[in-house]
C-alpha positions in Angstrom: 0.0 0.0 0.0 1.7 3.2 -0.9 2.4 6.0 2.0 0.4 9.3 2.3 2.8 12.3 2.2 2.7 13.0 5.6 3.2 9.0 6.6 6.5 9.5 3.8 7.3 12.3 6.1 6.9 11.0 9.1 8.9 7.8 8.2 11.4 10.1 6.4 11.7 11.9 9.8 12.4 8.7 11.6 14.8 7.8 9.7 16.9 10.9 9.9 16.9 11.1 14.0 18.0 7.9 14.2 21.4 9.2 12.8 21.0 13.3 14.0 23.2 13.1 17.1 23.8 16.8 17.0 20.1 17.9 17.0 19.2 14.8 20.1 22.7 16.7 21.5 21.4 20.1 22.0 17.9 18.7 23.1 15.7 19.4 20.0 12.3 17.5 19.9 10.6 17.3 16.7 6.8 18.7 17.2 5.1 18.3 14.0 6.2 17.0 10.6 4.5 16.9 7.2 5.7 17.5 3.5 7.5 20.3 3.4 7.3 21.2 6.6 8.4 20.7 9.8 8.6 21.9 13.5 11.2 21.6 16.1 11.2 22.7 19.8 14.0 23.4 22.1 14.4 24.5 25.3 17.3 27.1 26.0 19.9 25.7 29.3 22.9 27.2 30.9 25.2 25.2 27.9 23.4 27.3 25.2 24.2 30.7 26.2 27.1 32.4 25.6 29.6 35.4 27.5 26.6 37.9 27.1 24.5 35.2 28.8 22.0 35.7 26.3 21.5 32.6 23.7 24.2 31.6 21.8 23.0 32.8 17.6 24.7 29.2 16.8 22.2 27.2 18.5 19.7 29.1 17.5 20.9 28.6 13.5 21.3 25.1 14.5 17.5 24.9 15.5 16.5 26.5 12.1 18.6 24.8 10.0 17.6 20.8 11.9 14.2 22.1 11.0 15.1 23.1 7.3 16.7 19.7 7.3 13.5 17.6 8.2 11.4 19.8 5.4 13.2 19.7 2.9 14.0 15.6 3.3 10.4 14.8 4.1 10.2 13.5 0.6 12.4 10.5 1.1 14.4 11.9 -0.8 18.3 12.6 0.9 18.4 16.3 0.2 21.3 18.6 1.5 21.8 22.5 1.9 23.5 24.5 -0.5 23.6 27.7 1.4 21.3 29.4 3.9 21.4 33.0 5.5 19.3 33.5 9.3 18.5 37.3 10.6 18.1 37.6 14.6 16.0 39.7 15.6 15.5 39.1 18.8 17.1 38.0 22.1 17.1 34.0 23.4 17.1 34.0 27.0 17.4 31.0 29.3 14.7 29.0 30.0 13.1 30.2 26.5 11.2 27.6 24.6 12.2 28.3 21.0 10.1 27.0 18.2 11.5 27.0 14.3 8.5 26.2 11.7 10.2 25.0 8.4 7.9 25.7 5.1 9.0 24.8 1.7 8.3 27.5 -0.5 10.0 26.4 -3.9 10.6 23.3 -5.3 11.9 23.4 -9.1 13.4 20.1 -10.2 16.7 18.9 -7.3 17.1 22.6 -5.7 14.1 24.0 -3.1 13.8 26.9 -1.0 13.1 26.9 2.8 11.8 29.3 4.8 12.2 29.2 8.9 10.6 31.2 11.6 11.8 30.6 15.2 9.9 32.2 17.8 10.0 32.0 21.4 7.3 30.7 23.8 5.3 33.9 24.0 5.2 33.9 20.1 7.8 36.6 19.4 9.9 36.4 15.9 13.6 35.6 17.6 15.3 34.5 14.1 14.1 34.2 10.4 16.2 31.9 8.3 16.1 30.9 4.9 18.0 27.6 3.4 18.0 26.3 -0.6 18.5 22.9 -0.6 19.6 20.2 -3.1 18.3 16.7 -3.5 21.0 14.0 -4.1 18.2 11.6 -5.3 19.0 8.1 -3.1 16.1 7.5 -0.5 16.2 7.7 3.6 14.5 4.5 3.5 13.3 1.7 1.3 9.2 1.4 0.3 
């Protein structure tokens, strides 16, 4: 029986945490997945600040760009970045719950575009990133 799109992304998902090390590291949970999209919590510690004891702009990049990575492979498809640029505009404080929502807003043959919105727990625009990706073209995992 072939998969819906958001059972391919869900599996597709699966597959890729059980390999993400770094994004189980830092303490991301994934919330919500779905093609083309996908949205990842994480709550800031003591470890993710930096010298200004705000959050460190590297975790939070690393939370938009795990979330790019899950919505732009949700196709089973192993897709990869090619470059992507993030604007803070906001401070991450400790204890903040940060959520990044990942849409897909182009997708033209291999390369896509991704857009990310990370926002902290009382819904307050902390980063926006954007990623393009490219699909290599093997699968995460076999149908």
């Amino acid at each position: 029986m072939a998969l819906t799109a958001k059972e391919r992304a869900e599996k597709s998902a699966e597959a890729m945490w059980a390999g993400d090390r770094a994004s189980a590291w830092v303490g991301m949970e994934i919330a919500e997945i779905d093609e083309g999209r996908a949205t990842l919590t994480l709550q800031i510690r003591e470890d993710h600040c930096n010298g200004h004891g705000i959050g460190h702009g590297g975790v939070t990049f690393m939370l938009a760009d795990s979330a790019f990575a899950f919505a732009c492979n949700s196709r089973n498809v192993v897709t990869v970045a090619q470059h992507n640029t993030i604007s803070f505009l906001a401070a991450v404080r400790l204890g903040d719950t940060l959520t990044a929502r990942a849409v897909e807003t182009t997708l033209k043959g291999r390369s896509g575009i991704t857009d990310v919105t990370v926002t902290n727990q009382n819904g307050e625009i902390i980063a926006q990133f954007r990623g393009a990706s490219r699909a290599l073209g093997s699968p995460l995992f076999e149908e």
